[in-house]
C-alpha positions in Angstrom: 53.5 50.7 12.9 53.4 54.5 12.4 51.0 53.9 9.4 48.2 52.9 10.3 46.4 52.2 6.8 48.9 49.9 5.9 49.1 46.3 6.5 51.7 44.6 8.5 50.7 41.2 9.3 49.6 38.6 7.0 47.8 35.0 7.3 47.7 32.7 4.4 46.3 29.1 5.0 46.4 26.7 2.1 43.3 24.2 2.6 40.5 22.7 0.2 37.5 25.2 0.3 35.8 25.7 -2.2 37.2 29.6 -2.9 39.4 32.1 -1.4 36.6 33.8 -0.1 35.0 30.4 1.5 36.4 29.3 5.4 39.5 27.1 4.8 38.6 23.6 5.4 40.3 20.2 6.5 39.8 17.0 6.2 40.5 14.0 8.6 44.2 13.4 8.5 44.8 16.8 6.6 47.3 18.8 8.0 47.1 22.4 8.3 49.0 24.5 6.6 49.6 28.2 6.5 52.5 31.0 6.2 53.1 34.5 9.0 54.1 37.2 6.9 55.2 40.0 8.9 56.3 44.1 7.9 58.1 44.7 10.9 58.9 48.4 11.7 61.9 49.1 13.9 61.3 49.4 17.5 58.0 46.8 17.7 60.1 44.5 20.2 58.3 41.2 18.8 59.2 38.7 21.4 57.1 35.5 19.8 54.6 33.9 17.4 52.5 31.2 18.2 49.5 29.4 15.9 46.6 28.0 17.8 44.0 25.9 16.9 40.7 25.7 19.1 38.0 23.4 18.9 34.5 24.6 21.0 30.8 23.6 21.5 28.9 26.9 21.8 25.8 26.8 23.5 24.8 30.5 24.3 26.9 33.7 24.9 27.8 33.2 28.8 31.2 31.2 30.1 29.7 28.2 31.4 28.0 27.8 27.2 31.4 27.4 25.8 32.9 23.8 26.0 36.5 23.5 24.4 37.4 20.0 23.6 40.4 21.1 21.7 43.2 23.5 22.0 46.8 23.3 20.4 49.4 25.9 20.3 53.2 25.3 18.3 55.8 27.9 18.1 56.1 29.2 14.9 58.8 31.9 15.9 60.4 33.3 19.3 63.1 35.7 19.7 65.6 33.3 21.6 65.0 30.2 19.4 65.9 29.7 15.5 63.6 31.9 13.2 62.4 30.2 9.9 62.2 33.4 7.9 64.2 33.6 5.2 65.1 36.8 6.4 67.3 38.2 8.7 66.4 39.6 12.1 68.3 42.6 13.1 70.4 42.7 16.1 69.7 41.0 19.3 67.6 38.6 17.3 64.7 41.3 17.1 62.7 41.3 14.3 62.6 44.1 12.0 61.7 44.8 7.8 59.8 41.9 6.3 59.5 38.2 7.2 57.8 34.8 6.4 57.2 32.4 8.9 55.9 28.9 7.8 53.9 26.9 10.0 51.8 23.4 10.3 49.3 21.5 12.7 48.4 18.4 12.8 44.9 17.4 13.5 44.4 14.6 15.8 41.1 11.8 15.1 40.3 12.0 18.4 40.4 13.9 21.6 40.5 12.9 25.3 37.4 14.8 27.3 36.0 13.8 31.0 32.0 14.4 30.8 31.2 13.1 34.2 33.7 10.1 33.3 36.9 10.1 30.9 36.4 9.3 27.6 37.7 9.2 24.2 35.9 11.1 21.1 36.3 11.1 17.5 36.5 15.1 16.3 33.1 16.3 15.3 32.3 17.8 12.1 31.8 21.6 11.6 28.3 22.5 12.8 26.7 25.6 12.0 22.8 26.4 11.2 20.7 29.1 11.5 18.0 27.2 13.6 20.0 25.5 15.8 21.2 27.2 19.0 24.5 24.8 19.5 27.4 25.3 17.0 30.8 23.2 16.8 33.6 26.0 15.8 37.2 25.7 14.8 39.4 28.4 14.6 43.1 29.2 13.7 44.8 31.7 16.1 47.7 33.6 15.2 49.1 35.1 18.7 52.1 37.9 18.1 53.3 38.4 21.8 55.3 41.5 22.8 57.2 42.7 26.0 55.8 43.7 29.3 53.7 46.9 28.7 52.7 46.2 25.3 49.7 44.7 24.0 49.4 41.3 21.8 47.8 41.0 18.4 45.7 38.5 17.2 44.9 36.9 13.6 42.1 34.8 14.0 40.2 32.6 10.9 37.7 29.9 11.3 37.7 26.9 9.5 36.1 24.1 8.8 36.6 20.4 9.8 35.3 17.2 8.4 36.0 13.9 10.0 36.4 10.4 7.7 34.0 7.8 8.6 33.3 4.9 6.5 30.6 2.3 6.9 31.4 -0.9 6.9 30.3 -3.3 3.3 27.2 -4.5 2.5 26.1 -7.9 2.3 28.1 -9.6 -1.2 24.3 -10.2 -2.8 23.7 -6.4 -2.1 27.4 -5.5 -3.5 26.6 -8.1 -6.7 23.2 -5.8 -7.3 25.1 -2.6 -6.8 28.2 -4.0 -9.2 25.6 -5.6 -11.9 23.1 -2.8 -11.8 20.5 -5.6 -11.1 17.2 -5.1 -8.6 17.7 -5.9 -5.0 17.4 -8.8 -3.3 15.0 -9.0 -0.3 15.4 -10.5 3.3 13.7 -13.8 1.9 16.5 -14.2 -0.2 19.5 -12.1 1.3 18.8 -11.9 5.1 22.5 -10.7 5.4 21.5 -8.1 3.9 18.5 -7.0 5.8 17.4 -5.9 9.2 13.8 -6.7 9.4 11.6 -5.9 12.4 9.1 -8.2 14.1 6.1 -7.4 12.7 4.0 -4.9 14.4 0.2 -4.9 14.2 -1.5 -1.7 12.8 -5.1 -1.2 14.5 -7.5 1.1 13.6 -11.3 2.1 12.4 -11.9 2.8 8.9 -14.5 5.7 8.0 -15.3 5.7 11.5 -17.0 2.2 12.0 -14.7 -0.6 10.1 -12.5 -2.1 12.5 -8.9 -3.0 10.9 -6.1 -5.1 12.1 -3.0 -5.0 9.6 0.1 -6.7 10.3 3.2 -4.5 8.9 7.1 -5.8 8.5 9.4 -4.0 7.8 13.1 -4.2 7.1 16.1 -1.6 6.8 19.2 -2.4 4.7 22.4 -3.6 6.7 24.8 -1.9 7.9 22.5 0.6 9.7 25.5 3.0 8.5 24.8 5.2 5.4 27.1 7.7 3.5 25.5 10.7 2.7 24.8 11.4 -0.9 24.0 8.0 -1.1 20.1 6.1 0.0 19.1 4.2 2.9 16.8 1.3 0.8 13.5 -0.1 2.4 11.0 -3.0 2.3 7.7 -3.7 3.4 5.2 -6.4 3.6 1.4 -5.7 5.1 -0.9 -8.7 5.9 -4.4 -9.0 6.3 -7.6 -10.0 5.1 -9.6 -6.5 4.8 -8.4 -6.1 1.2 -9.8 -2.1 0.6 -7.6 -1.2 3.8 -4.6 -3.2 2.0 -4.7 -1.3 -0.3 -5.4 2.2 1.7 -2.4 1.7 3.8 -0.2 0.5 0.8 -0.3 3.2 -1.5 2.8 4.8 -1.6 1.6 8.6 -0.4 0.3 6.4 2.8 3.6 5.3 4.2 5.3 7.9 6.6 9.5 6.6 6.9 11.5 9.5 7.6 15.1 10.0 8.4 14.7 11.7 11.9 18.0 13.6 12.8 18.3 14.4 16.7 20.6 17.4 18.5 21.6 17.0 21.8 23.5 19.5 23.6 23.9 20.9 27.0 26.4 23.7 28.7 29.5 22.3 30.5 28.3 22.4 34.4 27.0 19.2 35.5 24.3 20.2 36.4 23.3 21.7 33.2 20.1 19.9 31.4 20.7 18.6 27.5 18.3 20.2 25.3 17.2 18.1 21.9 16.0 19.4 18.9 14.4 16.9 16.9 14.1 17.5 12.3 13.0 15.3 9.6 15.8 15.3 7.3 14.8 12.4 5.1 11.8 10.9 3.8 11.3 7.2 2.1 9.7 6.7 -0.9 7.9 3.8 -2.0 6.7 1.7 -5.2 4.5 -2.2 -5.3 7.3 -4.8 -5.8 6.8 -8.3 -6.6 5.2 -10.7 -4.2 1.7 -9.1 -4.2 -1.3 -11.4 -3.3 -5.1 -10.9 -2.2 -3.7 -10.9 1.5 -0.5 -9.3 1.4 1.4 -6.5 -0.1 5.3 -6.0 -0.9 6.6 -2.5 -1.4 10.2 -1.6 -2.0 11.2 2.3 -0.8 14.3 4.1 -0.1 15.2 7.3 1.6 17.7 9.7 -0.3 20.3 11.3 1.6 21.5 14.8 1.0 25.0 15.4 -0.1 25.4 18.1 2.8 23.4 16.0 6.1 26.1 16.5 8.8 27.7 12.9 10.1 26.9 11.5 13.4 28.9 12.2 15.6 29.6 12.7 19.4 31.5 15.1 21.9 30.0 15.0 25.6 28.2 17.9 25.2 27.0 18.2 21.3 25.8 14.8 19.6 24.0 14.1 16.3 21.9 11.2 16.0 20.2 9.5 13.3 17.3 7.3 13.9 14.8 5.5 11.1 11.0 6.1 12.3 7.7 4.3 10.6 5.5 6.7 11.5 1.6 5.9 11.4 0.0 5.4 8.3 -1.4 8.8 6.8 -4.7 7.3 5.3 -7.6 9.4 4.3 -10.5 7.9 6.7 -8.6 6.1 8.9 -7.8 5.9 12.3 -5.2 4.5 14.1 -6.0 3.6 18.0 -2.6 4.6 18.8 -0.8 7.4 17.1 2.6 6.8 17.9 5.8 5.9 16.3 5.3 2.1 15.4 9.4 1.4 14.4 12.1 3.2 15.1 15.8 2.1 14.2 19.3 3.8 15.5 21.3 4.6 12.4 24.6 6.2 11.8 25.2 8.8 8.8 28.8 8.5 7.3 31.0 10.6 5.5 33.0 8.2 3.0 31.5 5.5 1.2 32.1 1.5 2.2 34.9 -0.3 0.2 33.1 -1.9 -2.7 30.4 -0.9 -5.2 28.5 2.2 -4.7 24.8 2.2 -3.7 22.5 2.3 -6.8 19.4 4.8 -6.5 16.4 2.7 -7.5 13.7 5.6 -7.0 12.9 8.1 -10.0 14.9 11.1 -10.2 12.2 13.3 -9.2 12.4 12.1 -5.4 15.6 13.9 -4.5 16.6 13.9 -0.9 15.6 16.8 1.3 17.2 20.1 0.5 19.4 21.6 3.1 20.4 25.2 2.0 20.4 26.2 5.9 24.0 24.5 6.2 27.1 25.6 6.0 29.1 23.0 4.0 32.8 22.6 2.7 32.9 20.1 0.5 34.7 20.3 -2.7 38.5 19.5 -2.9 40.6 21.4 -4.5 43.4 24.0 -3.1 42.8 27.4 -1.9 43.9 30.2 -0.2 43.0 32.4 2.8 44.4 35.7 3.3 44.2 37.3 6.8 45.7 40.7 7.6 46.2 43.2 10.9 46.5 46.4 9.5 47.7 49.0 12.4 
């Protein structure tokens, strides 16, 4: 170690990032990979190297923000077991000249955590955004222990993590649409298919001294489990007999269905209060479908889904939700009587698509899903590698 400029220990991690300048990233059921390569200099009495993975929520910058729901260490060398290195250690089994140490972790699907009770959850995905205060955060450790007296070093790298979930099929009329490239079929015909809310009744004043009374169904396509990249398609029906406020409420621009994604997150004393943060990440949009009369009007909408919307997902103390929301109506001139949230529907946002046909986008290309540039992703497979040094 007398020069200092020059380096001695070396991290390589072979994962499917997008470059070797991107974080290393793994997917469900990946293992990682990675090779040691050390310069030893005689006299650094080297006693062993470990590789540690660590999984944490991180909340703030005190102890009690950090919540680690994962931690594995493996040997990868110690000075009274078998070396890997294809080269030799000098005597007394001490390291010394140049060595390569291979390595690999497995990643489990799920870890074991007690959150006021003991339960079992699935690994979260990698969550990192500027406007969020709560990040999930994997990192690789490499730990090279010395003797008593003498100080450790560390290699550290972060990397990314992205679980497999899959939703389950649709309904076999919704797969013979997607398969045929035909229209879809409706609740009427494919209530399989559908989950359609009891109609709620939309009351209001038009232009300040109409009364109106519109009765609204609508219905969300089942499973209420979407892959992202893919749409989440809708249908309506309004009722009633005020034909100009038909028509009002169903112009397209008047319908509010968003994809309302929910953060939840708290520190690890239990005591500590979960904090939400609430974001539109999706927004339907809609066009007249067949089955119009006087008294009644049939839209058909979907919401697009960005390729990069982080999947649901759940680890005591960090959870993303999805949740489906009819919002009022946004109607030049009218009123509602109460301006709340009229549906709202629990969804879950996947990362795989469901065995089958793939969902068919039936909404003009220039209604492209919400843009989400403030994420980190890693999503494109194909084999990199990271390089890590300690120089000194």
């Amino acid at each position: 170690m007398s020069n200092k400029d020059k380096p001695w220990a070396t991290l390589k991690v072979f994962s499917s990032a997008k470059s070797a300048k991107s974080l290393p990233t793994f997917y469900e059921k990946e293992t990682i990979n990675g090779v040691v390569e050390l310069e030893v200099e005689r006299g650094d009495s080297i006693q062993a190297v470990n590789a540690t993975v660590t999984g944490r929520v991180i909340t703030g910058a005190g102890m009690d923000d950090v919540c680690s729901f994962l931690n594995i260490t493996i040997p990868v060398w110690t000075k009274n077991g078998n070396s890997r290195s294809p080269s030799p250690a000098s005597e007394n089994n001490k390291l010394c000249g140049r060595h390569t140490f291979p390595f690999s972790i497995v990643l489990p699907r799920t870890v074991s955590l007690t959150v006021r009770e003991p339960k079992t959850f699935r690994l979260p995905e990698t969550f990192l955004e500027r406007h969020t205060p709560a990040t999930v955060q994997y990192d690789l450790i490499i730990t090279i222990s010395r003797g008593k007296m003498r100080s450790d070093s560390h290699i550290k790298t972060a990397f990314g993590y992205v679980p497999s979930s899959r939703p389950d099929a649709p309904s076999v009329l919704r797969q013979a649409s997607y398969s045929e490239n035909l229209p879809l079929m409706g609740p009427d015909v494919d209530p399989e298919g559908w989950r359609t809310h009891d109609p709620v009744v939309i009351r209001g004043i038009m232009f300040k001294t109409r009364p109106v009374q519109i009765e609204c169904t609508i219905s969300f396509s089942k499973p209420l489990s979407y892959t992202r990249g893919s749409v989440i398609p809708c249908m309506m029906r309004l009722e009633g007999s005020d034909e100009s406020a038909l028509d009002a409420l169903s112009a397209p621009s008047s319908i509010a269905v968003s994809l309302r994604r929910q953060v939840r997150y708290s520190s690890k004393g239990l005591s500590s209060k979960q904090k939400e943060q609430f974001e539109d990440v999706g927004i339907a949009v809609w066009w007249s479908t067949a089955g119009s009369t006087s008294h009644r009007r049939c839209l058909e909408g979907e919401i697009r889904l960005a390729k990069d919307l982080k999947a649901s997902s759940d680890v005591g103390h960090f959870c993303i939700s999805y949740h489906i929301v009819l919002n009022p109506f946004d109607v030049a001139g009218f009123t509602h009587l109460k301006p709340e949230p009229l549906v709202m529907d629990s969804v879950s946002i996947m990362t795989m698509h469901a065995k089958g046909p793939r969902p068919l986008a039936y909404s003009p290309p220039a209604y492209g899903p919400i843009s989400r540039q403030m994420n980190d992703t890693f999503s494109v497979m194909r084999q990199m590698t990271l390089t890590t040094t300690v120089i000194g």
